[in-house]
N, C-alpha and C positions, 0 to 999 in steps of 0.2 A: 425420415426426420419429420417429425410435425410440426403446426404450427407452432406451438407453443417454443420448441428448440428453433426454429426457422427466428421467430420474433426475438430470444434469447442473443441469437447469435448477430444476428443483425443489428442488435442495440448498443453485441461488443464491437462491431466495427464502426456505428456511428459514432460513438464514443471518443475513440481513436482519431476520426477522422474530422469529426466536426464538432465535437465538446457535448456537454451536457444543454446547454443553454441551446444553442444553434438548431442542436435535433428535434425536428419534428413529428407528429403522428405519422405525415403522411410519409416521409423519409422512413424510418420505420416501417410502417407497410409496406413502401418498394421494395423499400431493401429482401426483406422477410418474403417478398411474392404473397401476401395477405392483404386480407382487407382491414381498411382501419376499423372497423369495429373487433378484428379478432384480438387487439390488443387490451379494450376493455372488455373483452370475454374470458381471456388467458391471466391479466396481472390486472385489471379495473383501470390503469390508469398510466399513461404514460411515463410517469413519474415511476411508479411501481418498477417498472417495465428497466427503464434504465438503473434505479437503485439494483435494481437485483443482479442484471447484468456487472455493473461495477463492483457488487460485492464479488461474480465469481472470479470476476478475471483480476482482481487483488488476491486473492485467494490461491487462484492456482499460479500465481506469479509470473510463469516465463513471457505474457504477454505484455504484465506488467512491467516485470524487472529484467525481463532479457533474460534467456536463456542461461543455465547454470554452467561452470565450467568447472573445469579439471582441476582450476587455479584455489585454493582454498586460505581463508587466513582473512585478516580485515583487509586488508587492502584490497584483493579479489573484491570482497562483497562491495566494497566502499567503489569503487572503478566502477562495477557492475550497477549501482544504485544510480550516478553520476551520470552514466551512458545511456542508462534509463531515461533520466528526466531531459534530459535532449530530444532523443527518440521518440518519445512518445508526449510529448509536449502538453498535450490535446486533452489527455486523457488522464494526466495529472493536476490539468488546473479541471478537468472535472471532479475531478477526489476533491479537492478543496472548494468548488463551487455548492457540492453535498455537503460536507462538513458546515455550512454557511446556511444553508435551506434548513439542516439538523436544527438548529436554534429557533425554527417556527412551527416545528412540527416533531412533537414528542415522541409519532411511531419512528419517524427518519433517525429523531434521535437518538431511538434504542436500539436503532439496527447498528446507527455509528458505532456506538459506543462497543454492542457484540462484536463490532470488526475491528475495534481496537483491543479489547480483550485479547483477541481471534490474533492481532498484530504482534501484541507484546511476546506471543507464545513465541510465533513465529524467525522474529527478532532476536529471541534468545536462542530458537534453534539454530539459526543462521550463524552466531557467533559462536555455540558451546561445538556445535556438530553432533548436542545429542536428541533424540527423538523429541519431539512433542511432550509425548504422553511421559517420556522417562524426566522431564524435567520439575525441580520442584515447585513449588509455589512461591517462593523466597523467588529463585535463580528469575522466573516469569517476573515478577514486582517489581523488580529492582534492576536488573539486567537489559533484558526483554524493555522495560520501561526506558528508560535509557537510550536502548537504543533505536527504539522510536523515536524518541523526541528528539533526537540527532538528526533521522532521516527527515521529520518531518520539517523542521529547521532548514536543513542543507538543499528539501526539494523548494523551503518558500526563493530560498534564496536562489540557488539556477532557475527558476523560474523567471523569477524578477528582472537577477542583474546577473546572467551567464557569463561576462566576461569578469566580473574582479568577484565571483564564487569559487566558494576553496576548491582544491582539487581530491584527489585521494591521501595523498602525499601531504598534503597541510594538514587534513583530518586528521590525519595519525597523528603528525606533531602536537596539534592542539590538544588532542587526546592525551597526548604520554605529558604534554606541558600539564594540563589538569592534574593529570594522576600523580604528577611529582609535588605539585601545592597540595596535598592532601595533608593534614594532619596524621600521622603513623597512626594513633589510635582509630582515626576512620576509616583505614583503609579493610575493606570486609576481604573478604576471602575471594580468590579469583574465581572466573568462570568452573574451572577446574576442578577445582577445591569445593568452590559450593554444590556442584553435582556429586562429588565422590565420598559425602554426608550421608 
């Protein structure tokens, strides 16, 4: 492994371990067995260094969101998102501490925005169970949108106030309560339905 993955991987565990704000160059370099100058040799800048890291490991998920199971359906994911933001605490209110630095810094904020792009896909794959690439651009907008803003809602709130935040089991309720105030003419096509278009 070299430095560069050494630096990489040690940024996902500072991350985890001590937040975005907390972590230092020099932490960093321990961690990494480098020297602090390989950090601005590899990514320029500390900053660099952890955005990238946080983008992979939202990305490849299991670190993020816990391991996938067998269990499939909303409520799996919804449990699984929930156990998440307990778990990994640290490493969630770094996602939000980035989303907050985004607003001063136009490159942070195009990377944001690529990994919510990059989210929304994700998010509908998570709920249709169909590939990425096979989903449409409707199901991504609308869906995928959706239910981001759900997750990212439900992580401000166990974050905050983990004892009176919904559980999986209210999620759905509030959900199917939503879905049943729907006006019939706005109810669009389900998951389902809009992929088999």
């Amino acid at each position: 492994m070299g430095n560069r993955e050494k630096l990489l991987e040690a940024a996902r565990e500072c991350l985890f371990a001590k937040g975005y704000e907390r972590t230092t160059v020099r932490d960093l370099a321990s961690a990494a067995g480098v020297s602090m100058a390989a950090i601005g040799y590899h990514f320029g800048s500390k900053e660099a260094l952890l955005n990238q890291a946080l983008f992979e490991a939202l990305d490849s998920g299991d670190q993020a969101f816990g391991p996938s199971s067998d269990d499939t359906g909303l409520d799996a994911l919804w449990s699984r998102l929930i156990e998440a933001f307990s778990a990994n605490k640290t490493f969630w209110v770094a996602n939000l501490e980035t989303v907050l630095r985004a607003q001063r810094d136009p490159e942070l904020r195009e990377q944001v925005a690529a990994g919510l792009r990059q989210g929304r896909s994700g998010m509908a794959r998570e709920v249709t169970g169909t590939a990425e690439a096979e989903l449409s651009e409707e199901t991504v907008r609308t869906l995928g949108s959706v239910q981001l803003a759900l997750v990212s809602g439900l992580m401000m709130q166990h974050l905050t106030d983990p004892e009176s935040a919904p559980t999986a089991d209210e999620v759905l309720t509030g959900l199917r309560a939503l879905a049943a105030a729907l006006p019939a003419e706005d109810r669009g096509p389900g998951p389902e339905e809009t992929e088999s278009r």
